[in-house]
C-alpha positions in Angstrom: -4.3 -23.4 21.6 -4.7 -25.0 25.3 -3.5 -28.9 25.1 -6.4 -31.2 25.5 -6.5 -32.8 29.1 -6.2 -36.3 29.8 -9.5 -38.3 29.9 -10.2 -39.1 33.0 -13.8 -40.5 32.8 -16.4 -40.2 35.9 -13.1 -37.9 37.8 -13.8 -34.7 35.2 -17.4 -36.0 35.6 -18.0 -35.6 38.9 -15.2 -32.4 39.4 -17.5 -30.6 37.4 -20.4 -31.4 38.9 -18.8 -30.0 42.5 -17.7 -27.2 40.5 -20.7 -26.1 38.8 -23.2 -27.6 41.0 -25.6 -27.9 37.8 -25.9 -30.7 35.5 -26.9 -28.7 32.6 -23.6 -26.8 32.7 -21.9 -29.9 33.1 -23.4 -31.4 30.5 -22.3 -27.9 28.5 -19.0 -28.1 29.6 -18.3 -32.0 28.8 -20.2 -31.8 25.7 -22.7 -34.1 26.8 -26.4 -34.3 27.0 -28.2 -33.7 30.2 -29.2 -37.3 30.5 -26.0 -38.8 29.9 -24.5 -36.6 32.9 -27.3 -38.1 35.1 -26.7 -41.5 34.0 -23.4 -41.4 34.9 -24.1 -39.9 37.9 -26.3 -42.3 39.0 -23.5 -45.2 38.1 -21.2 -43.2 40.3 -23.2 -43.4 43.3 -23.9 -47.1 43.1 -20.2 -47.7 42.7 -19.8 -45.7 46.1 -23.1 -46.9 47.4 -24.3 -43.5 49.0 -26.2 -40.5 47.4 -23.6 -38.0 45.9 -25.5 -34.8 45.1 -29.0 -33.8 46.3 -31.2 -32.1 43.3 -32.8 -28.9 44.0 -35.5 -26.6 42.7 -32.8 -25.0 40.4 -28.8 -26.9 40.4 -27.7 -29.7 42.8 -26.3 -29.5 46.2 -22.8 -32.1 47.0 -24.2 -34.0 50.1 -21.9 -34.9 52.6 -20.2 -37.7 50.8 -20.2 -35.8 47.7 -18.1 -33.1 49.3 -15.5 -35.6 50.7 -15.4 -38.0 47.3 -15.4 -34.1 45.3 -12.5 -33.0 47.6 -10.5 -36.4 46.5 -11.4 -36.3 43.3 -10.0 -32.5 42.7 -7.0 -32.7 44.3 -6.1 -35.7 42.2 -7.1 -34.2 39.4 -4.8 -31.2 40.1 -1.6 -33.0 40.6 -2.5 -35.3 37.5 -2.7 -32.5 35.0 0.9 -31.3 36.3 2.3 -34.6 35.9 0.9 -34.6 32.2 2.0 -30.8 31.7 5.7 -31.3 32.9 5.7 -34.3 30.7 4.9 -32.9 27.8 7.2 -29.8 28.4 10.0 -32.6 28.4 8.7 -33.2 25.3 8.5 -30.1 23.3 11.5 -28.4 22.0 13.0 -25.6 24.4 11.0 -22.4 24.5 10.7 -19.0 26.2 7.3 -16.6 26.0 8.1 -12.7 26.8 5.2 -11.1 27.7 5.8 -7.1 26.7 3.8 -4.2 25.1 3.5 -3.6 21.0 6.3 -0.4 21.1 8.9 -2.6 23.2 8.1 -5.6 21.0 8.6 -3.9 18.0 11.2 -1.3 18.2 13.7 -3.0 20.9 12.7 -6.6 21.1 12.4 -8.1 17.6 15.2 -6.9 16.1 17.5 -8.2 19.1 15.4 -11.6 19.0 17.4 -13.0 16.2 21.1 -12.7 17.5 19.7 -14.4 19.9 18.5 -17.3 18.0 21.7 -17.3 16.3 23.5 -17.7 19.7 20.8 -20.3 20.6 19.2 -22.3 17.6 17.6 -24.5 19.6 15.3 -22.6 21.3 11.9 -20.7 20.3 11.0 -17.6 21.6 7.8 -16.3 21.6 7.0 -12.7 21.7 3.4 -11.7 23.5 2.4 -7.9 23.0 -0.5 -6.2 24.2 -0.9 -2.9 25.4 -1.4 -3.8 28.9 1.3 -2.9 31.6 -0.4 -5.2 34.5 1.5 -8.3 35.3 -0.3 -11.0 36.9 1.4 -14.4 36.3 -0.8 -17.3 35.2 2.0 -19.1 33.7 1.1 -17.3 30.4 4.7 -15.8 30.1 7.8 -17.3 31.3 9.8 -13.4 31.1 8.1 -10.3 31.3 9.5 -6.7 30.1 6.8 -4.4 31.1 6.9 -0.2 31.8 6.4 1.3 34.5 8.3 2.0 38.3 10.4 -0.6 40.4 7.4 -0.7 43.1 5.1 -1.9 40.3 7.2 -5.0 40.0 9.1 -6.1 42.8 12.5 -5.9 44.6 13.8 -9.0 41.8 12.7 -6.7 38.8 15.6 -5.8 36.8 15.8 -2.6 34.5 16.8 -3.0 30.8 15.7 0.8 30.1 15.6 4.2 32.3 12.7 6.5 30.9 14.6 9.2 28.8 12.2 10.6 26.1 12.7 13.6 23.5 10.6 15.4 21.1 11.1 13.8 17.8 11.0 14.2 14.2 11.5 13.8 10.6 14.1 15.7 8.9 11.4 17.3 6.9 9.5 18.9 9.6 12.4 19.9 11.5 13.4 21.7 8.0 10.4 22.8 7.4 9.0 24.4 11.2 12.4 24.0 13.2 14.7 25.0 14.4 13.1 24.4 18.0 14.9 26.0 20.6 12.8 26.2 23.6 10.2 23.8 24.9 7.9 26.9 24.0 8.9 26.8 20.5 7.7 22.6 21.0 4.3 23.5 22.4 3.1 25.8 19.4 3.7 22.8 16.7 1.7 19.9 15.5 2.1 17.4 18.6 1.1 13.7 17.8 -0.2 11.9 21.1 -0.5 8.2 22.0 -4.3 8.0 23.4 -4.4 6.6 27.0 -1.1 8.5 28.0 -1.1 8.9 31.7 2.1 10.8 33.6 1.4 8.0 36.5 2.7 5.3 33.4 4.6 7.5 31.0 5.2 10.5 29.9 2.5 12.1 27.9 2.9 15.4 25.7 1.4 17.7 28.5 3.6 16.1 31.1 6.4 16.6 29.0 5.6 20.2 28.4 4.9 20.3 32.1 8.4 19.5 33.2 10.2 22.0 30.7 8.1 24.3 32.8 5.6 25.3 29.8 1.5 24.9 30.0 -0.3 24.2 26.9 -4.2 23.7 25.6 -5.5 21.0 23.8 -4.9 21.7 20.2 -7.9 20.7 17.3 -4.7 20.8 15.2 -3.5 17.6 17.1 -2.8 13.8 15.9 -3.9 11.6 18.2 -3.1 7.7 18.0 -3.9 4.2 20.2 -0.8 2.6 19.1 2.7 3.9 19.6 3.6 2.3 15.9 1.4 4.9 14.5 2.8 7.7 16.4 5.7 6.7 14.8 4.9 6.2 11.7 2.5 10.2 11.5 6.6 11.7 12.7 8.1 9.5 9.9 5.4 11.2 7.5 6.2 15.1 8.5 2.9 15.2 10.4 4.6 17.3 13.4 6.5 16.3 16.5 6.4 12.9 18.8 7.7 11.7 21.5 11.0 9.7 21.4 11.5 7.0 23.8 15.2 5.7 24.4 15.5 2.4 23.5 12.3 2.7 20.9 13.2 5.7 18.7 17.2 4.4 18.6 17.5 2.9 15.6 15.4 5.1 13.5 17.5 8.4 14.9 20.5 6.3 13.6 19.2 6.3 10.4 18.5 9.2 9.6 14.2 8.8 9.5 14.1 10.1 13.0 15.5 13.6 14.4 15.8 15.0 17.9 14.3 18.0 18.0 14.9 19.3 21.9 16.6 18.1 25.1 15.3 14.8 26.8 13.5 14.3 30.2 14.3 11.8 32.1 13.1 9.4 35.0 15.4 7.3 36.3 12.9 5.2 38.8 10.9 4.4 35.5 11.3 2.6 32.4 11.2 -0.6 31.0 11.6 -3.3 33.5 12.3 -7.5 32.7 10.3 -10.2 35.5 11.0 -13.2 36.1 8.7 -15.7 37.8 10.8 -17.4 40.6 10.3 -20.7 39.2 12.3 -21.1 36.1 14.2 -23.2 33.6 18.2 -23.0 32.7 16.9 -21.6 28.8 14.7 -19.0 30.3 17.2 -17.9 32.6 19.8 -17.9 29.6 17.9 -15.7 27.6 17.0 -13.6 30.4 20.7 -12.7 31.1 21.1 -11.8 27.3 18.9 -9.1 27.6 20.2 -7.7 30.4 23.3 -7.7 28.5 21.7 -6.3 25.7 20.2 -3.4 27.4 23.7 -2.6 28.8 25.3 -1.6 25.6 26.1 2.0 25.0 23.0 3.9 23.4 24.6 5.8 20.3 21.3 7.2 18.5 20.1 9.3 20.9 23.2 11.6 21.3 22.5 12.9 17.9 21.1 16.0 17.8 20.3 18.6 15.6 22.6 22.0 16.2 
């Protein structure tokens, strides 16, 4: 929920007005009625004894002392409600937001998340997931850990994952239709697709195929899915074969769930990258150097594959 600002009186008055140049959507905006807006207006122009804003057939006009008073007024404002943010930053407990996608989140973040918090008790971390790739910093996130190539991010970008995918699994299936030797014997199975996959992002089935150097036609036969979760969880159920990205698919290779069925492809300009806003705090930059860490450990799932 966004923190209530501080109440300012006629200053969010009159900022709104040279914002929306309309009383009735100021009046919307504050909550008040229309009349009470020109009231106020009117007792702000007496104070400053020269008209302010000049009604028209349909909104209001600043006149020219409303534009220098509106030009005061907003750039108070502005430094104001980033006095009262920092302060109550001071005042809230240590936290960091991570901004990533649902697959990420899921399979590689969360189950790291709580070392961490062992290591670092007092302070929160916040996990923000949404299937979006784009990063455009509004202060929403203090870390981001998004997929895609170095260019998309930035010389500072770091990367936590190199793309490295396989076709994937259950035992079951692979007992039941393998064994697959060639990226031929792939394409005539069950595939189960993430919907939106785009070779530009990441790899999708036919881009897969494509690089193994084998062409293949839709397939009614095909599971298609909008989350990677699901993808995940039609392999787990025998449905047919999915794609396996390192880093995602580790853990449930180690267990057992999960089986590689075929060699990986691999893209070392693309993966998972972490960004980090220039401006940042001693906690954010501590938990920011764990993943790294993290990310550098040996992967052991994904060098187990089936004979």
């Amino acid at each position: 929920m966004a923190e209530r600002p501080l109440d300012l009186g006629w200053l969010r008055l009159f900022d709104a007005i040279g914002r929306h140049k309309n009383l009735t959507r100021v009046a919307e905006e504050l909550r008040l009625s229309q009349p009470a807006v020109s009231y106020q207006l009117r007792r702000i122009e007496e104070s400053v004894g020269a008209p302010l804003v000049e009604r028209l057939h349909r909104g209001a006009a600043l006149t020219r002392e409303g534009l220098l008073l509106h030009g005061a007024v907003a750039e108070a404002l502005s430094g104001i409600d980033e006095a009262v943010r920092q302060i109550r930053k001071r005042g809230r407990q240590a936290s960091v937001r991570i901004h990533t996608d649902f697959g990420f989140a899921s399979y590689w973040l969360m189950p790291r998340i709580s070392a961490f918090r062992r290591l670092e008790p007092d302070v929160e971390v916040h996990i923000l997931a949404s299937q979006s790739i784009k990063i455009a910093d509004t202060g929403e996130a203090d870390l981001y850990i998004l997929f895609g190539q170095r260019d998309t991010f930035g010389a500072g970008a770091v990367q936590l994952i190199e793309e490295s995918v396989r076709a994937v699994c259950s035992p079951g299936y692979l007992n039941k239709a393998g064994p697959f030797a060639t990226a031929s014997d792939l394409a005539r199975q069950r595939l189960i697709h993430l919907e939106g996959d785009d070779d530009e992002r990441w790899f999708s089935w036919q881009g897969f195929l494509k690089g193994a150097g084998v062409v293949r036609q839709p397939d009614s036969g095909d599971l298609s899915f909008n989350a990677y979760h699901l993808v995940l969880q039609a392999a787990l159920g025998d449905e047919g074969l999915a794609l396996g990205w390192a880093g995602l698919v580790d853990d449930l290779l180690k267990a057992g769930l999960l089986t590689v069925a075929g060699p990986a492809q691999i893209r070392p300009d693309r993966g998972y990258w972490l960004v980090q806003p220039a401006s940042r705090e001693p906690h954010v930059d501590k938990l920011a150097a764990w993943l790294i860490a993290e990310s550098r450990q040996p992967p052991q799932a994904m060098t187990k594959e089936k004979a």
